[in-house]
C-alpha positions, 0 to 999 in steps of 0.5 A: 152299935155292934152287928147283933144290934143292927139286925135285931133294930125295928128301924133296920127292918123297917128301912130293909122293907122301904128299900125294898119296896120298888124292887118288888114292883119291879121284880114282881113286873118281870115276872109278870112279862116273862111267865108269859114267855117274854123277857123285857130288859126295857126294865131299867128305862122304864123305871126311870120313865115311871120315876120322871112321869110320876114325879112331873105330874104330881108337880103339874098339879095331877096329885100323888094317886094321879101321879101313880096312874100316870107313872103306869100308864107310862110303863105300860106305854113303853111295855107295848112297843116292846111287846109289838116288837117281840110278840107279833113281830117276832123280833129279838127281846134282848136288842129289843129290851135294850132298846127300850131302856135306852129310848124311855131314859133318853126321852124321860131325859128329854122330857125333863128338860124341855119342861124345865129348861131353866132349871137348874135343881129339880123341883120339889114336890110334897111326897107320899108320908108315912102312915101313922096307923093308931094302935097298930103304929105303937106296937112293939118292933112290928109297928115300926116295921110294918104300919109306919111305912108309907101307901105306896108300900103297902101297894107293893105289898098288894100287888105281891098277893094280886099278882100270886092270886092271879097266877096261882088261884084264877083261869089267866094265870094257868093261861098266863103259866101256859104260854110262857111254857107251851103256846101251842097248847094255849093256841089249841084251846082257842086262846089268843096267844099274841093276847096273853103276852101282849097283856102280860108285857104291859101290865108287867111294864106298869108295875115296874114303873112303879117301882121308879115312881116309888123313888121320887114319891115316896123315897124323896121328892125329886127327880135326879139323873142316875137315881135308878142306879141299876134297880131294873137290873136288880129286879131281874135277878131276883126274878131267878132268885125267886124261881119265878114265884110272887112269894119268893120274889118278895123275900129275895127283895127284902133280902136284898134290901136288907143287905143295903141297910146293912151295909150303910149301918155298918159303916157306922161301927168299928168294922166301918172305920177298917174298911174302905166304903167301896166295899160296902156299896159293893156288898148287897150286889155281890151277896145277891150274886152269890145267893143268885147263883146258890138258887139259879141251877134249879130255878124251873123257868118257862119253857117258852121264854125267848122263844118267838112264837107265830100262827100256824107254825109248829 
């Protein structure tokens, strides 16, 4: 299979979206918290809280969709200690951040094993199937790519429109826009600021665990150590790539998700029997950079990202 083959397969883009599915809840989450001024580097922990809840539940009996709600409930949990920590308290995002991905993959870890202490391979649990849509399912490349994928996609999907609606068509996103660039004004109007980022912290933290819960439900069956591999980080990458905006936010995670399944097609094709795999593996991370870096000096952040805000100071 030569290059030009792989980029013109249905089952290469349709395997570019199914990578890219958790990446679009969590960029789409960190996107959410820093609009409204907060940048929640918890995002990695909380992935692997949502991927270890999610999974759990479903293997105690709650069902894939009660899997998926108390996957968020998780995220948004660990979403509003950071928000306490950084709004009212004012305290550092980053040590926060930090602070938090280690505590949500420490206790998920925890968790895990004092559930299962006897274990010595994870339990399966039956997954999220594809969706084999009648008609739609059988329509040259844009079936495979698009009505074969499984529920939690097209969630993802959803929430791309949700969360654009949001910011760009009702009365809390220009609220939402307002903080994260002027608090003060929004503070004039009458608005709860400590509200607006509080909200937005733990409804960004529920998204991003999704992005964890999509992995084992969806992706596999499983809950494994290590199987995050640095997806959070990823997100919030992307989020400058997409200039804090929902629609490029997709694109750059379906690019993103492209350059992985390219890279493991290409590794079947007499270019992959010259290289070493190294420089696969290496490859969607370094062309994510490169594109980061092309976009980056002009992506228009929020203003007030970062920057703590407390009543009655000006």
């Amino acid at each position: 299979m030569d290059i030009l083959q792989i980029l013109l397969s249905d089952s290469f883009w349709a395997a570019s979206l199914r990578i890219a599915t958790p990446l679009i809840f969590g960029v789409l989450g960190a996107l959410l918290c820093e609009k409204s001024g907060v940048l929640n580097l918890g995002i990695e922990g909380i992935f692997v809280a949502g991927a270890m809840a999610g999974w759990l539940a479903v293997w105690a009996g709650a069902g894939l969709w009660g899997g998926v709600l108390v996957a968020a409930l998780a995220g948004g949990f660990f979403g509003l200690i950071h928000a306490i920590l950084t709004v009212p308290l004012g305290l550092s995002q980053h040590v926060s951040g930090l602070g938090v991905t280690l505590f949500a993959t420490s206790s998920s870890y925890f968790i895990y094993r004092t559930a299962l202490p006897n274990v010595s391979s994870p339990p399966r649990i039956e997954p999220f199937r594809a969706l084999d849509i009648p008609v739609l399912s059988d329509l040259p490349f844009v079936g495979p790519v698009l009505f074969q994928q499984t529920a939690m996609t097209w969630l993802a999907l959803g929430m791309v429109a949700l969360v654009w609606y949001v910011l760009e068509r009702s009365s809390l996103g220009v609220a939402l826009k307002a903080v994260g660039d002027n608090p003060d004004s929004v503070d004039a109007q009458g608005l709860s600021v400590y509200g607006l980022r509080i909200g937005a912290v733990v409804a960004g933290s529920a998204l991003m665990a999704l992005g964890g819960a999509f992995l084992t439900m969806s992706a596999f069956d499983a809950f494994f150590f290590g199987m995050v591999n640095g997806r959070g980080w990823i997100s919030i990458a992307l989020v400058i790539f997409a200039s804090w905006r929902p629609g490029k936010a997709l694109l750059g995670a379906l690019l993103f998700g492209a350059f992985d399944a390219f890279q493991v097609r290409l590794q079947t094709t007499d270019v992959g029997a010259l290289v070493p795999g190294q420089i696969f593996l290496m490859a969607p991370y370094i062309l994510s950079i490169i594109a980061l870096v092309i976009v980056a000096r002009k992506a228009d952040y929020p203003r007030a990202l970062l920057t703590p805000w407390f009543k009655g100071q000006r």
